[in-house]
FIBA-816509 format. One record per residue (C-alpha): residue number from 1; x negated, y, z; residue in three letters. Coordinates in steps of 0.05 Angstrom, whole numbers. Layout:
N
NUM|X|Y|Z|ALA;
...
END
This chain:
421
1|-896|1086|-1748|UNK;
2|-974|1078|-1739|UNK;
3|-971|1161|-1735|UNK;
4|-920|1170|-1689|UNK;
5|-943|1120|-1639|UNK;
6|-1015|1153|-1649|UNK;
7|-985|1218|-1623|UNK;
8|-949|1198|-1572|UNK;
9|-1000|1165|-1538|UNK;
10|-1047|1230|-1559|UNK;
11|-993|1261|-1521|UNK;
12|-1007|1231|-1455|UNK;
13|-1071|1219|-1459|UNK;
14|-1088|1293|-1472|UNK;
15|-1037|1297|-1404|UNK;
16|-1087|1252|-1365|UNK;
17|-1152|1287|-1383|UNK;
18|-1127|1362|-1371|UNK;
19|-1122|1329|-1290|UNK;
20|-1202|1306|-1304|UNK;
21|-1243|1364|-1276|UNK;
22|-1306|1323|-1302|UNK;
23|-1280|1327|-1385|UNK;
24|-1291|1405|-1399|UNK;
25|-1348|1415|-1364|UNK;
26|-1385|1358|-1406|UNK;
27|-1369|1395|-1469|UNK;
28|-1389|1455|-1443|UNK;
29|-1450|1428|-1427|UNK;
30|-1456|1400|-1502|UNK;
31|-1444|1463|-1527|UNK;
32|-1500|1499|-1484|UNK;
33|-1550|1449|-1512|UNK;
34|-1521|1455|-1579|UNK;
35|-1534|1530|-1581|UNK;
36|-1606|1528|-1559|UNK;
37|-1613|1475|-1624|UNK;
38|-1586|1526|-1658|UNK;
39|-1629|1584|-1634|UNK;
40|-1695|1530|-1653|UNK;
41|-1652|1529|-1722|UNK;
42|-1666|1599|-1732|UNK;
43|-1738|1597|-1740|UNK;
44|-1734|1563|-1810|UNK;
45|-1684|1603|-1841|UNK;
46|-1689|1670|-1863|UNK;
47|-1674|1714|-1800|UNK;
48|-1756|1708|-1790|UNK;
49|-1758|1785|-1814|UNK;
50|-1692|1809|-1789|UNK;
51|-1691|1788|-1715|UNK;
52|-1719|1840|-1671|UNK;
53|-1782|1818|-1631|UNK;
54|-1769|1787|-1561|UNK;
55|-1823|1776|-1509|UNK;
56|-1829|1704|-1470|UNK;
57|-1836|1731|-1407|UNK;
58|-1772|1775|-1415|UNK;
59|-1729|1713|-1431|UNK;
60|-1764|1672|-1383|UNK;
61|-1744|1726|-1332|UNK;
62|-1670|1729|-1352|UNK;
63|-1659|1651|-1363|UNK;
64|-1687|1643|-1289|UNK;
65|-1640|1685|-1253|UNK;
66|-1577|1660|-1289|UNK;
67|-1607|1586|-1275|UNK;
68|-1612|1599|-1199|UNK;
69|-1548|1644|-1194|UNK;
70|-1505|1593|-1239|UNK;
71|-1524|1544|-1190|UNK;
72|-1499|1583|-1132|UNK;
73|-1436|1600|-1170|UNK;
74|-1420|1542|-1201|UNK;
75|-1426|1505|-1122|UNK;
76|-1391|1567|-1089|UNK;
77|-1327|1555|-1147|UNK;
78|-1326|1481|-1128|UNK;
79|-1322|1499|-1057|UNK;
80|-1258|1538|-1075|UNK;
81|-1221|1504|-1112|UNK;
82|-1220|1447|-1070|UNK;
83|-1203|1485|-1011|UNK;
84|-1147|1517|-1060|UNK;
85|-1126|1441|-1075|UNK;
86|-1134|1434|-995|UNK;
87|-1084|1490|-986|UNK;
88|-1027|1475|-1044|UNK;
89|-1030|1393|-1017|UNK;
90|-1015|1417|-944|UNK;
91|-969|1484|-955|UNK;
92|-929|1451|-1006|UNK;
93|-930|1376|-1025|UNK;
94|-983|1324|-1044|UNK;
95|-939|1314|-1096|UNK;
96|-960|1376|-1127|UNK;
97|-1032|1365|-1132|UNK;
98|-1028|1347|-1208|UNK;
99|-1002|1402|-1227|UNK;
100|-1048|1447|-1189|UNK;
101|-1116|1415|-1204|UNK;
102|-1092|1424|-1283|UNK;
103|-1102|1493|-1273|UNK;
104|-1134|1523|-1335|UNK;
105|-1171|1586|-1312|UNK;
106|-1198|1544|-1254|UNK;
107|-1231|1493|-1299|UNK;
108|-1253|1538|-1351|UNK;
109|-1296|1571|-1297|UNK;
110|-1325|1514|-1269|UNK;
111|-1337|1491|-1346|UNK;
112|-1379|1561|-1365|UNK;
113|-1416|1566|-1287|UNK;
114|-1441|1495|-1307|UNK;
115|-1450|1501|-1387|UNK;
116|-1489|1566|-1369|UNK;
117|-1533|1532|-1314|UNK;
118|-1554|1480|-1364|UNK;
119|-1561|1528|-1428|UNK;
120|-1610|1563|-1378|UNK;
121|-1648|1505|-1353|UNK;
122|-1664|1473|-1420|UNK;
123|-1674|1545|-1466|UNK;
124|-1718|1555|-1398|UNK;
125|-1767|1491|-1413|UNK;
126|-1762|1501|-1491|UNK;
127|-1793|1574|-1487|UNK;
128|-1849|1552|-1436|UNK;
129|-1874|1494|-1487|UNK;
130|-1863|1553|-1533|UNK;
131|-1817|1506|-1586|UNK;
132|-1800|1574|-1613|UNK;
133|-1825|1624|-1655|UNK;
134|-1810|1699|-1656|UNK;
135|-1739|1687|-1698|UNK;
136|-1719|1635|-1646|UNK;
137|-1728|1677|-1592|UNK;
138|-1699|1732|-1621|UNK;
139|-1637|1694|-1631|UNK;
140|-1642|1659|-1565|UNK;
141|-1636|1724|-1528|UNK;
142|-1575|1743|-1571|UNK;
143|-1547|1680|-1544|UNK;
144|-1571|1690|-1472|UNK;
145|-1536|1764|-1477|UNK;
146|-1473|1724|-1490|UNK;
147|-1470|1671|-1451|UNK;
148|-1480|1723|-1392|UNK;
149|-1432|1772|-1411|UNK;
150|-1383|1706|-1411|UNK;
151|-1400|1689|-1345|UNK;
152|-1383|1759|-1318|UNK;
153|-1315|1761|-1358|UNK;
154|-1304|1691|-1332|UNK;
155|-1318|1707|-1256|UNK;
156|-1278|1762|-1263|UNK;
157|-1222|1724|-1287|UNK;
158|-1223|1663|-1243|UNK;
159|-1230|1703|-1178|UNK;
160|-1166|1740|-1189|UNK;
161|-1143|1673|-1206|UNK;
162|-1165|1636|-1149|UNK;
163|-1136|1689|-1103|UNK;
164|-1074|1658|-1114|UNK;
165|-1094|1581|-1131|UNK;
166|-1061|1538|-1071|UNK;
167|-1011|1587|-1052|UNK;
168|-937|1568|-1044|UNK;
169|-913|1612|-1096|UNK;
170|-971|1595|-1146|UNK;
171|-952|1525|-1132|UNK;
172|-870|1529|-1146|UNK;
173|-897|1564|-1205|UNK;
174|-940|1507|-1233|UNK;
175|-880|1456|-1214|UNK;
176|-837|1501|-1242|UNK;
177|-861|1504|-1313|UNK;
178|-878|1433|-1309|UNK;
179|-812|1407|-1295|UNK;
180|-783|1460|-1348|UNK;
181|-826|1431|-1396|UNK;
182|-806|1356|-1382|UNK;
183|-732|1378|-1378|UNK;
184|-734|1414|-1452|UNK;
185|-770|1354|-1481|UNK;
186|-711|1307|-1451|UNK;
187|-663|1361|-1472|UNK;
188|-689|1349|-1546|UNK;
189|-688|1276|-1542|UNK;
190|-651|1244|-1491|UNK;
191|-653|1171|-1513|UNK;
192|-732|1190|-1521|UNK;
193|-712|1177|-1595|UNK;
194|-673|1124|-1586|UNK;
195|-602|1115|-1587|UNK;
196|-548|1107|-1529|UNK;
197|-528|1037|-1493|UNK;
198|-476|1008|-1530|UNK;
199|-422|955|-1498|UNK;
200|-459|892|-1523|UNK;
201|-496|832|-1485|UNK;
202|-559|861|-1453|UNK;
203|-596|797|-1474|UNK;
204|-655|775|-1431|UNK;
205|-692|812|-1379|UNK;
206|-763|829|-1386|UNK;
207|-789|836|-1314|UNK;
208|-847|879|-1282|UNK;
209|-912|854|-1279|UNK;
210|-947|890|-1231|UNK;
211|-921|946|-1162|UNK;
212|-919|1014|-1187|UNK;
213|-880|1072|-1225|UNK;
214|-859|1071|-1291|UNK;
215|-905|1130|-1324|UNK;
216|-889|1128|-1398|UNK;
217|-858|1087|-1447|UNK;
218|-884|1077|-1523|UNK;
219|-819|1077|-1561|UNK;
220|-860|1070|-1624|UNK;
221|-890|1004|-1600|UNK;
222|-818|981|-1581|UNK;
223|-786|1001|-1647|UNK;
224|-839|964|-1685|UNK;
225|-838|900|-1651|UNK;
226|-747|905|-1659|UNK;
227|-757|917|-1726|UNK;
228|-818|858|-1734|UNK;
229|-785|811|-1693|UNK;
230|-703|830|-1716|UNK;
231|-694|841|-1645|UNK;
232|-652|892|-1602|UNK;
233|-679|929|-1535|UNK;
234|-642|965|-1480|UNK;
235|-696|1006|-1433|UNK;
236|-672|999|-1366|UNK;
237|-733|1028|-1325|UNK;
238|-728|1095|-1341|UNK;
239|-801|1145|-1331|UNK;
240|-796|1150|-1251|UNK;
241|-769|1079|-1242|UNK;
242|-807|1039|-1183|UNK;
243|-826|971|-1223|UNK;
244|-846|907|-1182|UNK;
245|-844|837|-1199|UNK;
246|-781|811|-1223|UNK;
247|-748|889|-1238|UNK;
248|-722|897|-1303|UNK;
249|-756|939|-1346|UNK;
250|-715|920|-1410|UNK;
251|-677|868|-1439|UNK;
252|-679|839|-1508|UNK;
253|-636|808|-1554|UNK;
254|-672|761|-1597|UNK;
255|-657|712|-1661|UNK;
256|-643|651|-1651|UNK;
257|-704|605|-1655|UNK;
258|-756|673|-1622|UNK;
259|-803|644|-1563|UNK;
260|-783|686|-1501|UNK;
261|-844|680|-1468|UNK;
262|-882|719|-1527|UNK;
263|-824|767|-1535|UNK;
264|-838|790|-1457|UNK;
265|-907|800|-1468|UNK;
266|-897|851|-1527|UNK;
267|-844|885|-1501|UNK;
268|-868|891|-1421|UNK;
269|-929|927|-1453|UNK;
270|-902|986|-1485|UNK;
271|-889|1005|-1408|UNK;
272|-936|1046|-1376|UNK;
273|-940|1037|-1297|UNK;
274|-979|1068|-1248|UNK;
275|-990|1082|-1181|UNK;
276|-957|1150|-1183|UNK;
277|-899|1188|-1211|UNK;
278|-919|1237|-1273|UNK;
279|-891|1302|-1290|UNK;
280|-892|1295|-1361|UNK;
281|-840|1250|-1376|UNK;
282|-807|1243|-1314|UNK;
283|-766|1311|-1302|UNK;
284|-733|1284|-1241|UNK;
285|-804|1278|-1208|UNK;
286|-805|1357|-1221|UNK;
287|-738|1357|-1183|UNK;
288|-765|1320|-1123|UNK;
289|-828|1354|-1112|UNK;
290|-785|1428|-1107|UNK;
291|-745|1392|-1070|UNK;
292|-799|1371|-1022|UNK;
293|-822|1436|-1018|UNK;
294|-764|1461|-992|UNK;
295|-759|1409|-942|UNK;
296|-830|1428|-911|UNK;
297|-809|1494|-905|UNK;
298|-755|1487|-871|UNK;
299|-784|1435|-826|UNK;
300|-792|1464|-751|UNK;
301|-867|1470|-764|UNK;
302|-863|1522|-823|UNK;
303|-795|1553|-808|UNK;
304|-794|1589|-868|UNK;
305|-728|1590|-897|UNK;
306|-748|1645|-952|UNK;
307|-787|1590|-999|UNK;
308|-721|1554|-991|UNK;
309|-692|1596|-1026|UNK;
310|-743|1612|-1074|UNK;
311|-736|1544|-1094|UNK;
312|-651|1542|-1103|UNK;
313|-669|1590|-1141|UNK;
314|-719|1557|-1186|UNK;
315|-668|1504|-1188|UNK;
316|-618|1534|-1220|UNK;
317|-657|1568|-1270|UNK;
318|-683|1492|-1292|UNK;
319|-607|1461|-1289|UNK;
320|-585|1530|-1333|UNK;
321|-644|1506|-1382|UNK;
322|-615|1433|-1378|UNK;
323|-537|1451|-1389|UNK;
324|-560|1499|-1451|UNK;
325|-545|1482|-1514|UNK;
326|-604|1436|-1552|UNK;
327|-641|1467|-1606|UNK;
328|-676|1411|-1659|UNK;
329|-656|1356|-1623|UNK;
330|-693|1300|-1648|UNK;
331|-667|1247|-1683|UNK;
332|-663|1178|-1672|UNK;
333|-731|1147|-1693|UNK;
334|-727|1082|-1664|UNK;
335|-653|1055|-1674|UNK;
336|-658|987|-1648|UNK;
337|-679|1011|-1579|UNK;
338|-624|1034|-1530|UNK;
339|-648|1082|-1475|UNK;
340|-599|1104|-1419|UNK;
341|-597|1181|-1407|UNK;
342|-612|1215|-1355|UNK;
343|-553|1215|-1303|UNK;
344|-539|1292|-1282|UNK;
345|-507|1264|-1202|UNK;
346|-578|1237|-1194|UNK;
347|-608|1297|-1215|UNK;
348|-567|1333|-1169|UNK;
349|-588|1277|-1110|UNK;
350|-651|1289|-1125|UNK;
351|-654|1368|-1122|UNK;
352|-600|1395|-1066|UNK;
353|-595|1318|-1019|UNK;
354|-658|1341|-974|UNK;
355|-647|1421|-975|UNK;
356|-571|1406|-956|UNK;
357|-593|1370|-896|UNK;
358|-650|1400|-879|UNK;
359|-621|1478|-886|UNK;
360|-555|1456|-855|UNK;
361|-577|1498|-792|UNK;
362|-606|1551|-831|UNK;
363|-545|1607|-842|UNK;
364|-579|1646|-903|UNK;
365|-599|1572|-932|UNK;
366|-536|1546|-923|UNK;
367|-497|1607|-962|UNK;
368|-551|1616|-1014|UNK;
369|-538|1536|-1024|UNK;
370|-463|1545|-1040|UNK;
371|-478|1600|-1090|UNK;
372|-529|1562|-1130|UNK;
373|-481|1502|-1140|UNK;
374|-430|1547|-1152|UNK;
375|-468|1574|-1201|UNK;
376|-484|1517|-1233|UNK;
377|-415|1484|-1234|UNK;
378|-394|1546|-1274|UNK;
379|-462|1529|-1323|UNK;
380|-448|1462|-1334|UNK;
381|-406|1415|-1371|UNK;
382|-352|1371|-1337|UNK;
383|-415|1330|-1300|UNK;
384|-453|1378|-1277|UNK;
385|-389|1410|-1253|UNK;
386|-373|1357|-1232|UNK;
387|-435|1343|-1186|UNK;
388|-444|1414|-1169|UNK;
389|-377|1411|-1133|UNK;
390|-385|1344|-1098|UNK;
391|-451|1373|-1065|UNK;
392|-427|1432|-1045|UNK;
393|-374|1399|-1007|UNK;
394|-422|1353|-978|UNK;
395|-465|1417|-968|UNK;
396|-414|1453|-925|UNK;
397|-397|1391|-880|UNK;
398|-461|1380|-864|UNK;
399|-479|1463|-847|UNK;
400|-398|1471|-816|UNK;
401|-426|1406|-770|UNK;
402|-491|1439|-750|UNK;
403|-487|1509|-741|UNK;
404|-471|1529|-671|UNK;
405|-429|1594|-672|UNK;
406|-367|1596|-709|UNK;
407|-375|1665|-748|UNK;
408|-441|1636|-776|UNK;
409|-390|1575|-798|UNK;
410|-341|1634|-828|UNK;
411|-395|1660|-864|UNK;
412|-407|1589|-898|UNK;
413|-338|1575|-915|UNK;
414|-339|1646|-944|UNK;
415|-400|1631|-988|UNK;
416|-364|1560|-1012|UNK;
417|-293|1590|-1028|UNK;
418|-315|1665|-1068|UNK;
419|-316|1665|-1137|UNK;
420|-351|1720|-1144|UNK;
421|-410|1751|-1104|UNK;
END
């Protein structure tokens, strides 16, 4: 139990730093220092006689212009990315920022500008109080050789990348896979390892503590406190759930003779809550934020109805992934804590309820709309049909209701009643 909780927690944690832009340059920096130790290393060992000779005021030469030009990079790549942060808050959604500023290439970059900076500025003062001898320097040049030609493969890299940091479709992309990642690990447990709500007494609530959104939940700390204390738990804040005081966040069934007080306290902390939604275990946060994006382009101010659409279609590619069959769905680890799945209708609210209203005037939104939920009602299971067909009703009312001319109305009622395009 001690294991799984250890990873799940690993889990988010390693979530939390990847948003840090702080965390990988500090190792990089680590390293750089590390490798001029290492090049100092090389005096005492037998590369004395193998190493090629390498003047002082050669390396001294080199290590001064990366120092001043890493410098310059490394502020100039700051400078971008924030106005590439700048650009994906205000085209898309704030929403999206996390997503965005987890962007691999981008830290990587910033990582090596600054690890090489540092690697410069302290091989830089341990030549010119001449710490080395003619096998560290030797050695050190090697290592100067490399950590420049990694800085121009790096540059390389993160300028192409940064062409397209911030944009709206490097955005939806980021979302995208984001949400598609949340959604599969759902699809593979959807009582997060628990099992369903049963028909029983809910037992008492366990209220909120504190104003904020329910982030994660530790299913291992809640199993082990059921089992310890012979106790049952139903969840019923789900990751997304706005928590304040006196919302439920589970309720618990205890023996007779159990002080509730205590009980409250245990179980209340296995709740993460924050002051934001998270992607990773919240896929209907993933839903919103496309959704979102949708509705800013289609607001008067953008009027562009093509990301719209992009984004139907990014939603049914992520409902398709949903309504496929599971593969290794996990099994019920914690069997004396009931979790509530996710409810497909509110999935559905939360991805086609703003494009619906906002597209309603919007004749290639409004069509498009009909033939992604009539896609997905043909995807789906009885719910999803279900939902797909109560939207697209709603959908059609709502375009039928705003669209002024009546063969752009035809066209809609076309779109709704074809079963085939």
């Amino acid at each position: 139990m001690a294991l799984f909780m250890s990873v799940d927690r690993l889990r988010v944690l390693g979530m939390r730093i990847r948003e840090r832009l702080w965390v990988k340059p500090i190792l990089f920096c680590a390293l750089s220092i590390l490798a001029v130790v290492v090049a100092r290393a090389a005096d005492d060992t037998s590369l004395v006689g193998i190493v090629p000779d390498t003047t002082r005021e050669s390396l001294e030469t080199l290590l001064s212009i990366m120092a001043s030009s890493m410098l310059v990079i490394a502020t100039f790549s700051v400078g971008s990315m924030v106005s590439a942060y700048n650009a994906a808050s205000n085209s898309a959604t704030p929403r999206s920022f996390g997503v965005v500023v987890a962007d691999d290439v981008s830290q990587n970059a910033l990582s090596t500008f600054v690890g090489a900076f540092i690697f410069s500025i302290v091989a830089i003062t341990a030549v010119k109080n001449d710490v080395f001898r003619p096998a560290g320097l030797g050695v050190l040049f090697a290592l100067t050789a490399l950590v420049f030609g990694l800085v121009v493969f790096t540059f390389v890299r993160w300028v192409d990348r940064i062409a397209r940091l911030g944009r709206m479709g490097s955005t939806i992309e980021k979302v995208e896979r984001a949400t598609a990642e949340a959604l599969a690990r759902r699809r593979r447990a959807p009582t997060l390892g628990g099992v369903p709500v049963r028909p029983l007494p809910r037992g008492e609530a366990v209220t909120a503590s504190q104003v904020g959104y329910v982030q994660h939940i530790d299913m291992a700390r809640l199993q082990a406190w059921a089992v310890a204390a012979g106790a049952r738990v139903v969840v019923a804040a789900l990751p997304g759930t706005f928590a304040f005081p006196d919302r439920a966040l589970a309720y618990v069934s205890l023996p007779p003779g159990d002080e509730p007080a205590r009980s409250a306290d245990e179980v209340a902390a296995a709740f993460t809550i924050g002051r934001h939604r998270r992607f990773e275990d919240d896929p209907r946060f993933g839903l919103v934020v496309l959704s979102e994006i949708a509705g800013r382009a289609l607001s008067p101010a953008v009027n562009d109805p093509g990301t719209a659409v992009q984004v139907l279609g990014v939603l049914v590619r992520l409902f398709a992934q949903w309504a496929a069959p599971a593969s290794g769905e996990d099994t019920a680890a914690c069997d004396r804590v009931e979790v509530p799945a996710l409810s497909v209708r509110d999935m559905f609210d939360d991805a086609f309820t703003a494009i619906a209203r906002d597209g309603a005037g919007t004749l290639e939104v409004a069509i498009r709309l009909q033939k992604a939920l009539r896609a997905l009602a043909g995807l789906g299971g009885p719910s999803m049909r279900a939902a797909a067909e109560d939207h697209a009703r709603l959908a059609l009312e709502r375009a039928t209701h705003t669209l002024a001319l009546p063969a752009d109305c035809a066209q809609v009622r076309d779109a709704a009643a074809r079963r085939d395009d």
